[in-house]
N, C-alpha and C positions, 0 to 999 in steps of 0.2 A: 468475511475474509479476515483473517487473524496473519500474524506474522510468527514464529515459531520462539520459544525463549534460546534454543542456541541461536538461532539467527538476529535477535535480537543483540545478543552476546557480541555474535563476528560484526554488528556494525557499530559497537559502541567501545568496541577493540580498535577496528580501524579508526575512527574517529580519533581517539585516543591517540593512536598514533601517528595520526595529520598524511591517512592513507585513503583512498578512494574508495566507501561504500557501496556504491552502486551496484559494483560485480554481486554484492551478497543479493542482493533485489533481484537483479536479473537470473541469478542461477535459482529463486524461489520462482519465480514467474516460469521459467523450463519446466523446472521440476514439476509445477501444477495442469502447467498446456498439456505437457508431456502424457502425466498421466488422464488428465481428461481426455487426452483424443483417443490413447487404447483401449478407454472406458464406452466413448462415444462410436468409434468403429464397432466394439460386439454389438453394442446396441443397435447398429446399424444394419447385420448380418442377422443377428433372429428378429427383428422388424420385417425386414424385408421377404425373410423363409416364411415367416405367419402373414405374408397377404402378397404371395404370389400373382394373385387376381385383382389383386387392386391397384387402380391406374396411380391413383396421389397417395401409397402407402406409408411416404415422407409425413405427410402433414394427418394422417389419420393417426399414427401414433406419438409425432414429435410435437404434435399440436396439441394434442389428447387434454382435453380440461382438465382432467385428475392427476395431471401433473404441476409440480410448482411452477409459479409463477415465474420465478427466476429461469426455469429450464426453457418454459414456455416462450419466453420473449427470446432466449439467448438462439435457441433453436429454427424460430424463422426468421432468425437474422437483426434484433433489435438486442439492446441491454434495456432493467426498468429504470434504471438511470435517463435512460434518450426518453423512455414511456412518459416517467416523472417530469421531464419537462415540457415535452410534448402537452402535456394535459395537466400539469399540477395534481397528480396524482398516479400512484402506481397499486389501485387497487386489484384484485385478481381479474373482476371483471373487467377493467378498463384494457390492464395488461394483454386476456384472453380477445377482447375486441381489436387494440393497436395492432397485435401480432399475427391476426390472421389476417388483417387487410394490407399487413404488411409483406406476409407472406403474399397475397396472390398478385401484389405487384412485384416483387421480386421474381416468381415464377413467369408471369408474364415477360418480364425485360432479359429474362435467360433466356426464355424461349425466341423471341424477336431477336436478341444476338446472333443465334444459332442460325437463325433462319437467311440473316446478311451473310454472317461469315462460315458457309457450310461446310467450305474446303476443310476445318480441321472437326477433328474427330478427340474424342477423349474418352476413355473406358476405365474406370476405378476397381482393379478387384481387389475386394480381401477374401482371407481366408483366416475361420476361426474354429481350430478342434477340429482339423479336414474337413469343415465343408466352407465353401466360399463362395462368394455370390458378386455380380459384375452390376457394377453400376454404369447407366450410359452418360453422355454428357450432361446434360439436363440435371439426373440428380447429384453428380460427382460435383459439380459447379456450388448446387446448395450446400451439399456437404462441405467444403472448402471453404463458403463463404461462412459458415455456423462456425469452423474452427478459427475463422480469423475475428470474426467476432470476440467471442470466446477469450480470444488472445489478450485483445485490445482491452475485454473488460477485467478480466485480470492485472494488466498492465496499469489500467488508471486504479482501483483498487489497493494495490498493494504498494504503489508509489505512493496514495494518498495515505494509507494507513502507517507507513514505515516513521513520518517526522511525531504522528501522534502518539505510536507506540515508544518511541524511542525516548523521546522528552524526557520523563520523571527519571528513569531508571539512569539515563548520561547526565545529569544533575546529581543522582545519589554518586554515582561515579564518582564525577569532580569532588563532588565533599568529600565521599573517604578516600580518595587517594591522600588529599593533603589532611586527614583526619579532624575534619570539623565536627566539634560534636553534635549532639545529635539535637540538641535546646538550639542549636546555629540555622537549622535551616526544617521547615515544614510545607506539608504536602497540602492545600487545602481541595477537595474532589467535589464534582460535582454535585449537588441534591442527589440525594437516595445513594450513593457511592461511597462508603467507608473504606473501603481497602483495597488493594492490589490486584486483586481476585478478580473484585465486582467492577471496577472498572474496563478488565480486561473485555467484561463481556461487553460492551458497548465501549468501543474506541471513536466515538465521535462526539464521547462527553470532554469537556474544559477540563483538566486538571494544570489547576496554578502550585506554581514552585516558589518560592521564598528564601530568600536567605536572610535571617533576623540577628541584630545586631543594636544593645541596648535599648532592646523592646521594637524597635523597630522594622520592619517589614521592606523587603525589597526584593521586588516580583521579576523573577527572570525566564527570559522568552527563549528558546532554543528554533533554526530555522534551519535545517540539512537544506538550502538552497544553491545552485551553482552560483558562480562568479557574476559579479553585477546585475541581479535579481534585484529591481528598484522597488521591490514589496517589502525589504526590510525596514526602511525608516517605519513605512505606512504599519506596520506591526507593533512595531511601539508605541505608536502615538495611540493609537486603537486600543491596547491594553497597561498603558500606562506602565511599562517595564523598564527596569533601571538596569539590566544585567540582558546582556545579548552573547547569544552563546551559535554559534555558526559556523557551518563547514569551510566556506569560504566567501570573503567578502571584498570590493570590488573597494577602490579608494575611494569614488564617489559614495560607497555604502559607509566607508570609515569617518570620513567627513560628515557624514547626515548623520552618524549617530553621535559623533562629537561635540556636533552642533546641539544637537538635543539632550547631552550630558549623560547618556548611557556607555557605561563601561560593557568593551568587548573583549570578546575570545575569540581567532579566525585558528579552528580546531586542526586547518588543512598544513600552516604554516609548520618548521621543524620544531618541534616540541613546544607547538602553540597550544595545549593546554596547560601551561605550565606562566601560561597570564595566568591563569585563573587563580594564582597565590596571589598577585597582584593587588586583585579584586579583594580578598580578603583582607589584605594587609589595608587598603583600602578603605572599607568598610568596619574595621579595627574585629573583624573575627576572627577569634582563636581558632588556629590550627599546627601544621607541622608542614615544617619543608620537606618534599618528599624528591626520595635520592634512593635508588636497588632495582629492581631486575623487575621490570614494567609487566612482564608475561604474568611471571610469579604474583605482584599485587594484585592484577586485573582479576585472573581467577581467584583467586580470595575473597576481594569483592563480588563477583558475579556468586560466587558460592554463598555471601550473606544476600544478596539481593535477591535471587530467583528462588529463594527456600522459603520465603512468608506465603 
């Protein structure tokens, strides 16, 4: 699950401009349910035309081992995330064993529903390339529930990925808006991760930010958390950070980092990035005060940052 470099872009825009993110998550979370379900509807119309005769034709081909595992579990209604914890492991075959015994209790408990409340009726058609095919309650139910799955794993995914992805690149931000040079502040990446690239491919590796200042080192945390999110102190203390950089932060969160002698940025307040010269005057590193047309700089930067 990746997050897109314009989108990436639109939330470190709004940030910047102490404006609400989230909208850009949520319109990427649409955009990907969106296109999975018209993906997973065809698939669901020639399934169903290739085993006319088959009573559980749902789970002979949604089930199908020579499919990934990801599809495998999302399809009878698990993500390998719940597998993973389930069992401390989400290997193929654990995943194909979770998900079919998951499957035939979910099937079961549709069927028992049905059988209490029979007064309602429910009939799914699609149609794909004029031919279309009628699902009855039963499988229109699995169906629904695989899409809302589906939903959900997407949703925790791309909210988890958005603070990871976002960090290095809204720190290169901040420095060259106010034009720190470039010996001011360093990227240190994971083991095996040199560059921008390689990190992208795995977003669940550590990349630490820096901003150095007569040789010295000071390790800044970024936390896109809502309003009095009590995991901020517990963040610094964990990684030893002296620079906190946050969407918005609660007085109780201002006070705990005050307490702990960490200099903040609350990115949400009106031209609350514009602490962040503060910080540097602070920290006595060279930059510039920056003053002109916020749209104008921002793409200029994103134009040097998304181009390595």
């Amino acid at each position: 699950m990746t997050l897109t470099e314009q989108v990436i872009q639109n939330i470190i825009s709004r940030l910047i401009k102490g404006q609400d993110y989230r909208i850009e998550i949520v319109a990427l979370i649409n955009a990907q349910f969106l296109q999975f379900a018209m993906e997973f509807f065809e698939k669901i119309v020639q399934a169903k035309l290739r085993n006319q005769d088959v009573l559980d034709w749902y789970k002979k081909e949604f089930l199908n081992p020579n499919l990934s595992a990801d599809e495998i579990a999302i399809h009878s209604g698990l993500n390998k995330k719940t597998i993973t914890n389930m069992f401390n492991s989400a290997t193929k075959e654990i995943v194909i064993d979770a998900s079919n015994e998951h499957y035939e209790v979910l099937y079961n408990s549709i069927s028992q529903l049905i059988e209490k409340q029979n007064d309602i009726d429910l009939t799914l058609t699609i149609k794909f390339r004029g031919v279309s095919v009628e699902l009855n309650i039963n499988e229109s139910l699995i169906v629904i529930n695989t899409l809302a799955v589906k939903r959900a794993a997407l949703r925790g995914g791309l909210w988890s990925t958005a603070g990871k992805r976002v960090e290095k690149p809204l720190m290169q931000t901040l420095c060259m808006l106010f034009d720190v040079p470039k010996e001011n502040y360093v990227i240190h990446y994971a083991k095996g991760a040199k560059t921008l690239k390689e990190e992208e491919l795995d977003f669940e590796r550590e990349i630490d930010f820096f901003l150095v200042s007569n040789g010295e080192k000071y390790k800044c945390e970024v936390k896109l958390m809502g309003k009095g999110n009590p995991e901020s102190a517990d963040a610094v203390i964990a990684r030893d950070s002296k620079i906190f950089i946050a969407d918005k932060l609660s007085d109780l969160n201002k006070k705990q980092l005050n307490s702990l002698q960490v200099q903040w940025v609350e990115l949400r307040n009106e031209n609350g990035y514009q602490k962040f010269q503060k910080i540097l005057q602070n920290l006595n590193i060279p930059h510039c005060h920056y003053s002109g047309n916020l749209d104008e700089k921002l793409s200029h930067i994103f134009s040097l940052i998304f181009s390595r």
